[in-house]
VEXVOMAR-315755 format. One record per residue (C-alpha): x, y, z; residue in one letter; residue number from 1. Coordinates in pm, 1 decimal, always signed. Example, Ala and Ser with C-alpha at 12.3 -4.5 7.8 and 13.67 -1.06 7.14 Angstrom:
2
{px = +1230.0	py = -450.0	pz = +780.0	rest = A	nr = 1}
{px = +1367.0	py = -106.0	pz = +714.0	rest = S	nr = 2}
! end
This chain:
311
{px = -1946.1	py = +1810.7	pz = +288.8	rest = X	nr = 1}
{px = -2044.9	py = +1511.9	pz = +61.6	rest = X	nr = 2}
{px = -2297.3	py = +1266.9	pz = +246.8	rest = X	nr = 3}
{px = -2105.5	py = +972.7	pz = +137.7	rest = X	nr = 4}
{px = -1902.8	py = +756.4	pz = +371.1	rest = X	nr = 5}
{px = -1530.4	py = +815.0	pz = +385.4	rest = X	nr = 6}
{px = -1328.1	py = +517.5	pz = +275.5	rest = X	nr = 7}
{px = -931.3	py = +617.6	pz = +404.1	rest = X	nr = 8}
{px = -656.1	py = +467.0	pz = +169.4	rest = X	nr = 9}
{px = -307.3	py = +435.1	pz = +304.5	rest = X	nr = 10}
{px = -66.8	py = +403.6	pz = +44.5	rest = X	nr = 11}
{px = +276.0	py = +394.1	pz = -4.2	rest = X	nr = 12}
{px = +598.8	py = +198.2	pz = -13.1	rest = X	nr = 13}
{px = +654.0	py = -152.6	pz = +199.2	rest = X	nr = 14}
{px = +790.2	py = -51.4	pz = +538.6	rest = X	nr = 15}
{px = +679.5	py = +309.1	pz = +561.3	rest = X	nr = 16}
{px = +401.5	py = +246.7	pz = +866.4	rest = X	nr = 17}
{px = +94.9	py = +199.8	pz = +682.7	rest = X	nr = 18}
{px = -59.2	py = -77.7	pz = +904.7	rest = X	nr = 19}
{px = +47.4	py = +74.6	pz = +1214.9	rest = X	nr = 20}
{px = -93.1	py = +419.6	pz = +1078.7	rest = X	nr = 21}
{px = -397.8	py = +212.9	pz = +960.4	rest = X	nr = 22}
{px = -460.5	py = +46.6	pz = +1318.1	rest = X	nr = 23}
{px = -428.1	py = +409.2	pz = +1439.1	rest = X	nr = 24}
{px = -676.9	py = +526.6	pz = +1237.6	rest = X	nr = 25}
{px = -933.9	py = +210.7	pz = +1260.7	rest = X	nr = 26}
{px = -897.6	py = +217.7	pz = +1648.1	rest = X	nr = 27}
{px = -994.7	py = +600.8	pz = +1668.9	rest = X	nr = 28}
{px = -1248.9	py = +596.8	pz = +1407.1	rest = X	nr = 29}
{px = -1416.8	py = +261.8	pz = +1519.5	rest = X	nr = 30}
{px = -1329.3	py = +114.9	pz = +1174.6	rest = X	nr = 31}
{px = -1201.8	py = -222.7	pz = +1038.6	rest = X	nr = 32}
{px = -918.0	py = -269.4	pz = +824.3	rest = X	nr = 33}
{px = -875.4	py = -403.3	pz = +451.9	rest = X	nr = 34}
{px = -537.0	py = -485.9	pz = +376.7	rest = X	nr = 35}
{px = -463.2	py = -459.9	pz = -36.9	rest = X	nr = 36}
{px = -159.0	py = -711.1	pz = -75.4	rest = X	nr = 37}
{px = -139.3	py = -950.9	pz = -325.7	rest = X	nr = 38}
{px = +109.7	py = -1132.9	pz = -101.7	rest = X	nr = 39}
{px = -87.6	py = -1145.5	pz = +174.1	rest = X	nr = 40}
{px = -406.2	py = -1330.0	pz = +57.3	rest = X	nr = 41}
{px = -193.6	py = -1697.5	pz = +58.0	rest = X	nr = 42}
{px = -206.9	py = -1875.1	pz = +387.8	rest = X	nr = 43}
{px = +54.0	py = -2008.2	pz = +542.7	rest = X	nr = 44}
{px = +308.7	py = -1740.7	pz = +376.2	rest = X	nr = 45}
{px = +335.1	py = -1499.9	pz = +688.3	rest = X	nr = 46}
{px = +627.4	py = -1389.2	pz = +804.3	rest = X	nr = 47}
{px = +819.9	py = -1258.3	pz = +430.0	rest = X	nr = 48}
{px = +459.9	py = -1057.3	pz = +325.4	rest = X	nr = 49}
{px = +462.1	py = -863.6	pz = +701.1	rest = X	nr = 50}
{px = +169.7	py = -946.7	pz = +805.4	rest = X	nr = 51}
{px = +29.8	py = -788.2	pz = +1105.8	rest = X	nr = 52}
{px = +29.8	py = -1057.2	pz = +1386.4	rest = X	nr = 53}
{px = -299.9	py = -1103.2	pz = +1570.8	rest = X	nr = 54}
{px = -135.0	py = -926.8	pz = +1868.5	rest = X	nr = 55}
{px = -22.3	py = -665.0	pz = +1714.8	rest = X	nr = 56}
{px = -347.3	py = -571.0	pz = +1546.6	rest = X	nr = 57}
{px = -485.1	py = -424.9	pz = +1910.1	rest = X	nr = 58}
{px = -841.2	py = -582.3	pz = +1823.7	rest = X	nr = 59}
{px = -893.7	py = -438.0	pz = +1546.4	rest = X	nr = 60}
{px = -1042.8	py = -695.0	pz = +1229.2	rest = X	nr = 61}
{px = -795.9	py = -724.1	pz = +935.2	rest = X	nr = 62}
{px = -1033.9	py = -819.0	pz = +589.9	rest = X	nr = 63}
{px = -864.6	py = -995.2	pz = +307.6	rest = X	nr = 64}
{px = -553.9	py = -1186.8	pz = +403.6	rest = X	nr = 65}
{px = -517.0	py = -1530.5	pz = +424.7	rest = X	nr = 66}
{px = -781.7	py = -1610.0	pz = +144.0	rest = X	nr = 67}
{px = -644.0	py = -1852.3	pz = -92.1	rest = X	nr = 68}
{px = -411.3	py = -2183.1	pz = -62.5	rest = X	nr = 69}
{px = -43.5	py = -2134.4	pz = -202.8	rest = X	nr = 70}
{px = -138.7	py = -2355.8	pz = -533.4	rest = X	nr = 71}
{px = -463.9	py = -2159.2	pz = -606.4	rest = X	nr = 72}
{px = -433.4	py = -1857.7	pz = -830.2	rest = X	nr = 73}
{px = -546.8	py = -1511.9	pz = -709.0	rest = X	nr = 74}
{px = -662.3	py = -1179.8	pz = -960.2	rest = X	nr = 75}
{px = -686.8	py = -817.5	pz = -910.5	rest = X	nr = 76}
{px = -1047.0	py = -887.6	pz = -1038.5	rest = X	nr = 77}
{px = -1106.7	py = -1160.3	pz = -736.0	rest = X	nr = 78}
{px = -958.0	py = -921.8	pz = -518.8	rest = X	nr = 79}
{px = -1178.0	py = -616.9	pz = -642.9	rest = X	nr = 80}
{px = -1468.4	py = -895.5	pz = -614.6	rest = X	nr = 81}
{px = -1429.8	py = -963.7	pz = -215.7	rest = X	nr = 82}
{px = -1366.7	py = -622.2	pz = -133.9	rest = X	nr = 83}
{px = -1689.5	py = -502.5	pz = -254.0	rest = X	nr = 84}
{px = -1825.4	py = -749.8	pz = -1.0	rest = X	nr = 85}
{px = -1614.5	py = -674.4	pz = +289.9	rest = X	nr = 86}
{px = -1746.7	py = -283.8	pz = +197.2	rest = X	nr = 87}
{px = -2112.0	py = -344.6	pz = +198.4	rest = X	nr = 88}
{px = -2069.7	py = -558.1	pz = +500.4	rest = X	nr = 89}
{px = -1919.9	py = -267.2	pz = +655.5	rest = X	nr = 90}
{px = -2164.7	py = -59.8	pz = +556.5	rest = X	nr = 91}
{px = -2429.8	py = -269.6	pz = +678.3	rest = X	nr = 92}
{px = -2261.4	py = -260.2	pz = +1061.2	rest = X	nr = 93}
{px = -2209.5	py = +140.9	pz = +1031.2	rest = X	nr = 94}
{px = -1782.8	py = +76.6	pz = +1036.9	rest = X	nr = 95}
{px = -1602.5	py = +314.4	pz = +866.8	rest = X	nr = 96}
{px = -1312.6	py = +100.5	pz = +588.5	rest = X	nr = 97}
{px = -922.7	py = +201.7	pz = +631.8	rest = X	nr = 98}
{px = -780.1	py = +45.1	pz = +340.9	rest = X	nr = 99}
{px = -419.3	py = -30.0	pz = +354.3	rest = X	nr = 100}
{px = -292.2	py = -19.8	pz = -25.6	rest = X	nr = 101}
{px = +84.5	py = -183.3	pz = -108.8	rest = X	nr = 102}
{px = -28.0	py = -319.0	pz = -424.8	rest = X	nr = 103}
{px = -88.9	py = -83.2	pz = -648.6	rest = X	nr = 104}
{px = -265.4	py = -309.8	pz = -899.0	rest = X	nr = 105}
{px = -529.9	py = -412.5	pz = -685.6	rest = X	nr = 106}
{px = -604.7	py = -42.2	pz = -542.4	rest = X	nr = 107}
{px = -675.5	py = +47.9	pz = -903.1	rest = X	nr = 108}
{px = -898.8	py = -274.8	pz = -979.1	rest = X	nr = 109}
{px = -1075.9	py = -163.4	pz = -647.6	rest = X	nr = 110}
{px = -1137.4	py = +192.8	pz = -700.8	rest = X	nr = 111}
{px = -1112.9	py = +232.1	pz = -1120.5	rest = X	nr = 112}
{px = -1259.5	py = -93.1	pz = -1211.9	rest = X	nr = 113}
{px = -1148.6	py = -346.7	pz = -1463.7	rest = X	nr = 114}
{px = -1210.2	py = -399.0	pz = -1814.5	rest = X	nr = 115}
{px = -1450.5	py = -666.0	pz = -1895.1	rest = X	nr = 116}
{px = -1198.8	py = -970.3	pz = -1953.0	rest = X	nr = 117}
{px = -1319.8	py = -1295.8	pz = -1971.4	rest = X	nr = 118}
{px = -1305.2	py = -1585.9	pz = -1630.9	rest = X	nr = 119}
{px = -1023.9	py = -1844.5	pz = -1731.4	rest = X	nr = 120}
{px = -1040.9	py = -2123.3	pz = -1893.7	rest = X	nr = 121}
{px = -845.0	py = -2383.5	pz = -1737.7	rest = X	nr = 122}
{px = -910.8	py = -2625.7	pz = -2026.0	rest = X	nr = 123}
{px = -778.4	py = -2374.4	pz = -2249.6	rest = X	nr = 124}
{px = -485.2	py = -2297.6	pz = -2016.0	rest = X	nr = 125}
{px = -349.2	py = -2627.3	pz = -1938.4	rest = X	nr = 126}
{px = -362.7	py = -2680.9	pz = -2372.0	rest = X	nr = 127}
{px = -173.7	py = -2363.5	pz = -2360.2	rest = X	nr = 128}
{px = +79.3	py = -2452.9	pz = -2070.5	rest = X	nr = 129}
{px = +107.5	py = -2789.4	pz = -2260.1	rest = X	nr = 130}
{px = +209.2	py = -2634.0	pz = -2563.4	rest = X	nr = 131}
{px = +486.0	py = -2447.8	pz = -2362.3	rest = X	nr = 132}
{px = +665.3	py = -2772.4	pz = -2237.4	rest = X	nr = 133}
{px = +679.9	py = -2912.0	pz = -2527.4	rest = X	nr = 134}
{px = +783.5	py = -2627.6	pz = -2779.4	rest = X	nr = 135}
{px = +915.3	py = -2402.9	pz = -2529.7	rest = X	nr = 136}
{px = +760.5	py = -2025.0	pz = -2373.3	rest = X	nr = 137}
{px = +933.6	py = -1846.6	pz = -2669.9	rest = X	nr = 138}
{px = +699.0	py = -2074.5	pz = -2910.9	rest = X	nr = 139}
{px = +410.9	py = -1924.6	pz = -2716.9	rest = X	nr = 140}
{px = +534.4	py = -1567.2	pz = -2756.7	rest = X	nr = 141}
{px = +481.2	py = -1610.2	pz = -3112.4	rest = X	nr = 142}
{px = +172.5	py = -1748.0	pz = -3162.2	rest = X	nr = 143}
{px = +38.7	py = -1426.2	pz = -2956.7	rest = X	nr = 144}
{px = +249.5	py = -1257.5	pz = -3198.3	rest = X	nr = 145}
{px = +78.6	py = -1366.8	pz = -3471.0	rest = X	nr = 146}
{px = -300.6	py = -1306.7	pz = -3298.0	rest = X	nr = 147}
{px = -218.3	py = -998.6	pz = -3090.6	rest = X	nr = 148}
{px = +92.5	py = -788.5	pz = -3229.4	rest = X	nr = 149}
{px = +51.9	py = -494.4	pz = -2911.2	rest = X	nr = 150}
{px = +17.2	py = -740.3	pz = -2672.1	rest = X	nr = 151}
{px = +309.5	py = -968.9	pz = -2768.2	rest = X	nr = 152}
{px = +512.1	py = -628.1	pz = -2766.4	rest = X	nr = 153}
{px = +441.5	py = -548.9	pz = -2407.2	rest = X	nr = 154}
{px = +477.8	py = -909.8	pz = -2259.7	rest = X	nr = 155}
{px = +860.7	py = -1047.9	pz = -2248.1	rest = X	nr = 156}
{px = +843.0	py = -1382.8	pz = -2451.7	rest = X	nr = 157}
{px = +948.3	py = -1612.7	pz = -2077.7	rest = X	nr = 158}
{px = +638.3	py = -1445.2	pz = -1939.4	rest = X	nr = 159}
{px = +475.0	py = -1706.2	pz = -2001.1	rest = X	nr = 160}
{px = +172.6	py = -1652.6	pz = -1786.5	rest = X	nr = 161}
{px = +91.6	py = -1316.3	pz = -1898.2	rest = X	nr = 162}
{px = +160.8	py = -1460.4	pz = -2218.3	rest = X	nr = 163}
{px = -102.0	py = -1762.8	pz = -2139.0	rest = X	nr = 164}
{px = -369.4	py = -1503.4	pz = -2020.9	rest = X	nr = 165}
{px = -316.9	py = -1299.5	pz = -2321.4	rest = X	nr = 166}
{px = -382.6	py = -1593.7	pz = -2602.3	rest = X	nr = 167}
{px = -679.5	py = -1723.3	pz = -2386.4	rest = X	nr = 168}
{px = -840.5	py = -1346.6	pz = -2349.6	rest = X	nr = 169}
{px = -762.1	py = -1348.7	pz = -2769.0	rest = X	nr = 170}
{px = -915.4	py = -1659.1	pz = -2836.5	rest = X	nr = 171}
{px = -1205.5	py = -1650.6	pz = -2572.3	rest = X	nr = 172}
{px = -1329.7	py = -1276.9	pz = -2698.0	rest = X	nr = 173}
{px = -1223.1	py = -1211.4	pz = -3072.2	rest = X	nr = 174}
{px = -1041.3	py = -896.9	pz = -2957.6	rest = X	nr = 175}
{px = -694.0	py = -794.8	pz = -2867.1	rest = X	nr = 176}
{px = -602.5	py = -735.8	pz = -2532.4	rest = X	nr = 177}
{px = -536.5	py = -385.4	pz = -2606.4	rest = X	nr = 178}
{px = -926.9	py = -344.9	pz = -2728.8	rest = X	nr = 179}
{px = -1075.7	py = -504.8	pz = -2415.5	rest = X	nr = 180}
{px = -864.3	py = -293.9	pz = -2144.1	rest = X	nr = 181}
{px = -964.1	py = +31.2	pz = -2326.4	rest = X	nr = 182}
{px = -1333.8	py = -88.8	pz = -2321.2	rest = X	nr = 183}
{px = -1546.3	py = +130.2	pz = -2041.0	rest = X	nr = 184}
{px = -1471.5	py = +10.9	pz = -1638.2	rest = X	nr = 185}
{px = -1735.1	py = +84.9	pz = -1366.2	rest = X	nr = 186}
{px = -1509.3	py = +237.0	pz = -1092.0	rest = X	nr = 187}
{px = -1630.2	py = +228.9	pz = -650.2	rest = X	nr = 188}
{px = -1935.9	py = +394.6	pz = -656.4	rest = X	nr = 189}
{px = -2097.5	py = +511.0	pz = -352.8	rest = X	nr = 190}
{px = -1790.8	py = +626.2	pz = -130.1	rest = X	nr = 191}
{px = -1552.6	py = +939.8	pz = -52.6	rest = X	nr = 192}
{px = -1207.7	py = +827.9	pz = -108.6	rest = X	nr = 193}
{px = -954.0	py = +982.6	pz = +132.2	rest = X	nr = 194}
{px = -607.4	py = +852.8	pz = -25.9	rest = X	nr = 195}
{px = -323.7	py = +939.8	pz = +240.0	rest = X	nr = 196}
{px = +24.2	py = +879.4	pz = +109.5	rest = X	nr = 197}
{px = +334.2	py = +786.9	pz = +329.7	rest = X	nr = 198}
{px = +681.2	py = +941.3	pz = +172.4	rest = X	nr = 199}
{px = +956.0	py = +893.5	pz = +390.5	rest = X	nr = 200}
{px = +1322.1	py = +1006.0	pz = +374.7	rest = X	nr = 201}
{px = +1497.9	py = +717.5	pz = +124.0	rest = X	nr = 202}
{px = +1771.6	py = +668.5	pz = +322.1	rest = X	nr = 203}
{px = +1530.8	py = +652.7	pz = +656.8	rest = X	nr = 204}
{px = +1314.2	py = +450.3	pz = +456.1	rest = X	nr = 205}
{px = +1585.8	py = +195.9	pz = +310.8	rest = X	nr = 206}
{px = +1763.7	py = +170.3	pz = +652.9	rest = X	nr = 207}
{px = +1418.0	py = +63.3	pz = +805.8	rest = X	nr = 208}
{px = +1401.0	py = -211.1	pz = +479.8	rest = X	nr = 209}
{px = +1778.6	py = -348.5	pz = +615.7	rest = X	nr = 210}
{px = +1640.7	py = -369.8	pz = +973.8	rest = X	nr = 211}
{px = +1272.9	py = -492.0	pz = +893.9	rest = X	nr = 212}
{px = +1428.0	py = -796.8	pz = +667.7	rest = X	nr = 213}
{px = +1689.5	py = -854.6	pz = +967.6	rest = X	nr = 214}
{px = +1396.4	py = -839.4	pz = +1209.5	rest = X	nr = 215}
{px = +1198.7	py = -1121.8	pz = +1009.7	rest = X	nr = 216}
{px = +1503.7	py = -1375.1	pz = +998.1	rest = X	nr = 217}
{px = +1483.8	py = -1338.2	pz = +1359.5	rest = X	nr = 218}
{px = +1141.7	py = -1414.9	pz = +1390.2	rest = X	nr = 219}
{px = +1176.9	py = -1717.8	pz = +1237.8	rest = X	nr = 220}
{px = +1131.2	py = -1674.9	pz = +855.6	rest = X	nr = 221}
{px = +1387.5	py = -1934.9	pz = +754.9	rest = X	nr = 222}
{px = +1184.6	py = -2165.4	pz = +983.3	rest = X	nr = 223}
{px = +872.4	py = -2068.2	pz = +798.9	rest = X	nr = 224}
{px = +1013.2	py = -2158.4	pz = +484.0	rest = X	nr = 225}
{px = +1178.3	py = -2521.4	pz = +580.9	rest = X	nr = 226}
{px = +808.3	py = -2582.4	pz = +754.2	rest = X	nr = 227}
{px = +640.7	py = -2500.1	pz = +385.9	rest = X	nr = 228}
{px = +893.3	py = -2701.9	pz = +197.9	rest = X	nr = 229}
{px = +844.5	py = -2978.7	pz = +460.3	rest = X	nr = 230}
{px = +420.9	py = -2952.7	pz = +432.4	rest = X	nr = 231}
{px = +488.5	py = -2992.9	pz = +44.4	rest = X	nr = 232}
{px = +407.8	py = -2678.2	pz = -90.3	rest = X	nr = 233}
{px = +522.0	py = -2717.6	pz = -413.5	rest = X	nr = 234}
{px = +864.3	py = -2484.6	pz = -553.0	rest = X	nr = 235}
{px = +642.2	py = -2349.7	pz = -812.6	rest = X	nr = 236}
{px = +342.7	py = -2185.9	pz = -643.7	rest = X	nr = 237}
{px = +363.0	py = -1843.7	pz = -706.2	rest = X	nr = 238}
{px = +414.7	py = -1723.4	pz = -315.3	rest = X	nr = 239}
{px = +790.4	py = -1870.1	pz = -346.8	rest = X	nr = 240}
{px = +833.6	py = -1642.9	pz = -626.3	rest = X	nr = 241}
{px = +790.0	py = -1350.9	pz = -337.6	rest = X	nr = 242}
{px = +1069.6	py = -1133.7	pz = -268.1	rest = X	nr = 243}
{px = +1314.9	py = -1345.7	pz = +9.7	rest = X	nr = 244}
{px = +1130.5	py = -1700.3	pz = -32.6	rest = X	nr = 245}
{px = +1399.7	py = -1840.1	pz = -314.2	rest = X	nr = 246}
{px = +1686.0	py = -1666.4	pz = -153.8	rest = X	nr = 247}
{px = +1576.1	py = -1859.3	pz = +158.2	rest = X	nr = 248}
{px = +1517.2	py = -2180.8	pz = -38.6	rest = X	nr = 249}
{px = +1824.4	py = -2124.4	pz = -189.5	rest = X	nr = 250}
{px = +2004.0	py = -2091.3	pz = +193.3	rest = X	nr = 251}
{px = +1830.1	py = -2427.1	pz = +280.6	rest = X	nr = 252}
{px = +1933.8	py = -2634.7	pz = +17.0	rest = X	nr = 253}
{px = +2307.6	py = -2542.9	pz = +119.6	rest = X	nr = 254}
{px = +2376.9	py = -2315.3	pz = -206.2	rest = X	nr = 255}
{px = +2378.4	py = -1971.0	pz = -51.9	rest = X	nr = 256}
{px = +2520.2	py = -1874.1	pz = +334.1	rest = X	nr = 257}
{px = +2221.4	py = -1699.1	pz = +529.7	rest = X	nr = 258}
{px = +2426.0	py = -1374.5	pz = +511.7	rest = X	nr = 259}
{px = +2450.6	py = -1325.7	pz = +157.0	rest = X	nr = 260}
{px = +2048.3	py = -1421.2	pz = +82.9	rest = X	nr = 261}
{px = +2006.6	py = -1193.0	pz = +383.7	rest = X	nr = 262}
{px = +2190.9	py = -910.9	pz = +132.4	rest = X	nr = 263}
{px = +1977.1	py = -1028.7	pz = -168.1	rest = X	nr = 264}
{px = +1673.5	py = -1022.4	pz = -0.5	rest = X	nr = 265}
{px = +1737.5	py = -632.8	pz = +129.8	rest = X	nr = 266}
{px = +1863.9	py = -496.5	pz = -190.2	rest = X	nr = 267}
{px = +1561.5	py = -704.5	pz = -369.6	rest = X	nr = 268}
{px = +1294.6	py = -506.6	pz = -59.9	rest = X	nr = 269}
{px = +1474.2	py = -182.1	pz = -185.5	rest = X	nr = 270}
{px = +1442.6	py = -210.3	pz = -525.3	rest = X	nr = 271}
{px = +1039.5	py = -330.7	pz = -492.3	rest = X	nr = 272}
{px = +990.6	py = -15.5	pz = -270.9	rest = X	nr = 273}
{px = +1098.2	py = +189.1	pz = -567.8	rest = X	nr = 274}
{px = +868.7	py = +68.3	pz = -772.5	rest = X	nr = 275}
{px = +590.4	py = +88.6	pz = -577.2	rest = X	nr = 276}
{px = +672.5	py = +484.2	pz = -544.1	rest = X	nr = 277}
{px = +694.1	py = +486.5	pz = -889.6	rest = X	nr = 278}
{px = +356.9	py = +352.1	pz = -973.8	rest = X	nr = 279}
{px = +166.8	py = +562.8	pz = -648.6	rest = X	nr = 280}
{px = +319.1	py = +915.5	pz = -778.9	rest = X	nr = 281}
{px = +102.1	py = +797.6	pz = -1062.4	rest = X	nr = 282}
{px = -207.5	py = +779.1	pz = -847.1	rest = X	nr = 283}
{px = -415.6	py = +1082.1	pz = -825.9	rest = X	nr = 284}
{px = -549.2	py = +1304.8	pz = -554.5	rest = X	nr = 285}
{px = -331.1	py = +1159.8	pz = -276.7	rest = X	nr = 286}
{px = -252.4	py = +1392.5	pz = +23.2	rest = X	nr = 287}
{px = +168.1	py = +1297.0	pz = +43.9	rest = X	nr = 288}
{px = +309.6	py = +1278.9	pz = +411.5	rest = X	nr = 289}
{px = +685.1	py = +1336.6	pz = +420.6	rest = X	nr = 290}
{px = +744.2	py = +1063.6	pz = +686.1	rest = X	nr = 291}
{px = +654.0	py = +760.4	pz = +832.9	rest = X	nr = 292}
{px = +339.8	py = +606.7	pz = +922.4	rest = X	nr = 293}
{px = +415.7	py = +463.8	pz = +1286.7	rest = X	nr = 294}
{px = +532.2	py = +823.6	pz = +1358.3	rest = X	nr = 295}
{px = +366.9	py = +981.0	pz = +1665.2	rest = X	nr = 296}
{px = +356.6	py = +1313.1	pz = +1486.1	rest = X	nr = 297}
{px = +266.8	py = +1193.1	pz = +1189.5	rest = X	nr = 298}
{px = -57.5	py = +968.9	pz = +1297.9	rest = X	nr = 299}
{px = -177.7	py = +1233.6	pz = +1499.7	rest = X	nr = 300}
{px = -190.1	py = +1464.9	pz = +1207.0	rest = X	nr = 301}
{px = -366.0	py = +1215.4	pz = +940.6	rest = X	nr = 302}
{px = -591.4	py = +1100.2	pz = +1214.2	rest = X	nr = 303}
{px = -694.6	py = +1500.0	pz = +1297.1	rest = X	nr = 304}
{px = -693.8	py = +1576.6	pz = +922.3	rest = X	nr = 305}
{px = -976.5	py = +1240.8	pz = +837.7	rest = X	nr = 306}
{px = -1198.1	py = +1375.1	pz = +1089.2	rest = X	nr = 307}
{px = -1250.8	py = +1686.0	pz = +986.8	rest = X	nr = 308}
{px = -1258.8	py = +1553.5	pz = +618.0	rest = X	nr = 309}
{px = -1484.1	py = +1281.9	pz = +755.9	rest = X	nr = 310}
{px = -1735.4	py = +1558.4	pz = +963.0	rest = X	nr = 311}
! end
C-alpha cells in the first residue's frame, strides 16, 4: 500500500449524485470537500450551477466555490493554482480531499498540469477586443490565421475569445499554440488518486435532468436571475452564458413563456451531460459505478471500497 495520502475524485455527469456521494464520503472519512466547477466559482450565480446549500452540506467545508465576481475572468490554470493551496492546507490539518470533478477541464489542469502559457495581457487584449468591434471577430480569425495556421483551424472564427487568447499566447511567446501545449506539464505530485466514476442508466439519468431543472424553477431560479439583472450584472459576463441563464433572461424580458425556456433549458442539461461522459470515458484509471451517487447501495459500496484502498 503506497504511503501517500488518498485524494478521492468523483466524477461524472451533472445530476448523477456526486456531491451527495462526496458529503458521504467526507463525513465518514473526516474529509473536506473541493468542488471542480467552473460554474460554481462566480458568486451570486447559485441556484442554475447546483450548488450545495449550506444546509445541505451536513457540516462538512466545501473549497472553491464562490471565488470570483461575475465580471472577473476565471482559468483552469487559476483553478489548478488554488487547489494546490486548499491541498496543502489539508494536508497540514491531517483531512483527507474528496474532490468532486464536473468539469473535466479543470480535473485535468489539477491532476496533469498545464503547459507553460503565458499570464494575460489585458493591454494586449483590450487592443485585440478593439480590433474585433471595429473589423469584426471573423477579421480576428484571420490574423491568427496568418500567425498560427493549427490554431486558427481548431478555433471557430466567432470564438472570439479563444481566438483573443490564441493571438496574445502567439505574440507574447514566439510560438504557436500547438508548440506550447505539447511543451512538458508537471502533473499533482505527492498524492494517490482514487478516481470513482458515476454512470447511471440514460434514461434514469435524463429523467432526473427534467426533474432537477423543474426542481430549481421552484426554488426560485427565475427570481435569482431578475435579482442579478436588477444588481446590474452586466448581460455579457460569462455566468449568463451558463446553461438556463439566457433562456431565463429571455422569459423575463417577455420573449419566451416560462414553459418553453423550461424545455430549452432541459434538453440544453441533457445535451451538456453527454458531453461531459464523452470527455470522462477519456479519463484514465477510473473505477465506473453503474448508478447513481445519492444511492444508498451505491455510497455504501464506494465508501467500503476507499477504505480499504485508503488502509
Amino acid at each position: 500500500m503506497s504511503d501517500l495520502p488518498p485524494l478521492v475524485v468523483i466524477l461524472g455527469p451533472t445530476a448523477s449524485g456526486k456531491s451527495a456521494l462526496g458529503i458521504h464520503l467526507a463525513e465518514n472519512l473526516c474529509g473536506e470537500i473541493l468542488v471542480c466547477d467552473s460554474t460554481q466559482v462566480y458568486r451570486h450565480f447559485d441556484i442554475g450551477t447546483a450548488k450545495v446549500a449550506i444546509a445541505q452540506q451536513r457540516g462538512i467545508p466545501h473549497h472553491l466555490t464562490d471565488l470570483i465576481e461575475p465580471i472577473e475572468v476565471f482559468t483552469a490554470g487559476e483553478y489548478r493554482r488554488r487547489a494546490l493551496d486548499v491541498l496543502e492546507a489539508l494536508r497540514a490539518r491531517t483531512k483527507p480531499p474528496v474532490l468532486t470533478a464536473g468539469t473535466g477541464l479543470y480535473l485535468r489542469a489539477l491532476l496533469e498540469g498545464l503547459a507553460d502559457a503565458p499570464e494575460r495581457s489585458e493591454n494586449l487584449r483590450e487592443r485585440l477586443r478593439q480590433k474585433a468591434r471595429l473589423r469584426g471577430a471573423e477579421h480576428l480569425h484571420k490574423l491568427l490565421a496568418r500567425v498560427d495556421r493549427e490554431a486558427a483551424g481548431r478555433i471557430a472564427p466567432r470564438d472570439t475569445q479563444k481566438v483573443i487568447r490564441a493571438v496574445e499566447m502567439r505574440i507574447l511567446t514566439g510560438k504557436p499554440v500547438g508548440e506550447i501545449h505539447r511543451g512538458g506539464r508537471t502533473g499533482l505530485q505527492g498524492y494517490r488518486v482514487i478516481k470513482i466514476g458515476l454512470l447511471p442508466p440514460r434514461a434514469e439519468l435524463y429523467a432526473r435532468i427534467d426533474g432537477r431543472v423543474r426542481a430549481m424553477i421552484d426554488g426560485g431560479w427565475v427570481d435569482e436571475v431578475r435579482n442579478l439583472l436588477a444588481a446590474g450584472v452586466p448581460m455579457d459576463a460569462k455566468p449568463f452564458q451558463f446553461i438556463g441563464y439566457s433562456d431565463l433572461r429571455e422569459h423575463l424580458a417577455g420573449s419566451l413563456p416560462l414553459e418553453a425556456a423550461i424545455r430549452q433549458i432541459q434538453q440544453a442539461t441533457r445535451r451538456f451531460a453527454k458531453r461531459q461522459l464523452t470527455w470522462f470515458r477519456k479519463e484514465p484509471a477510473v473505477h465506473w459505478l453503474p448508478g447513481f451517487g445519492d444511492d444508498p447501495k451505491v455510497s455504501e459500496a464506494v465508501l467500503s471500497s476507499v477504505r480499504e484502498l485508503v488502509g
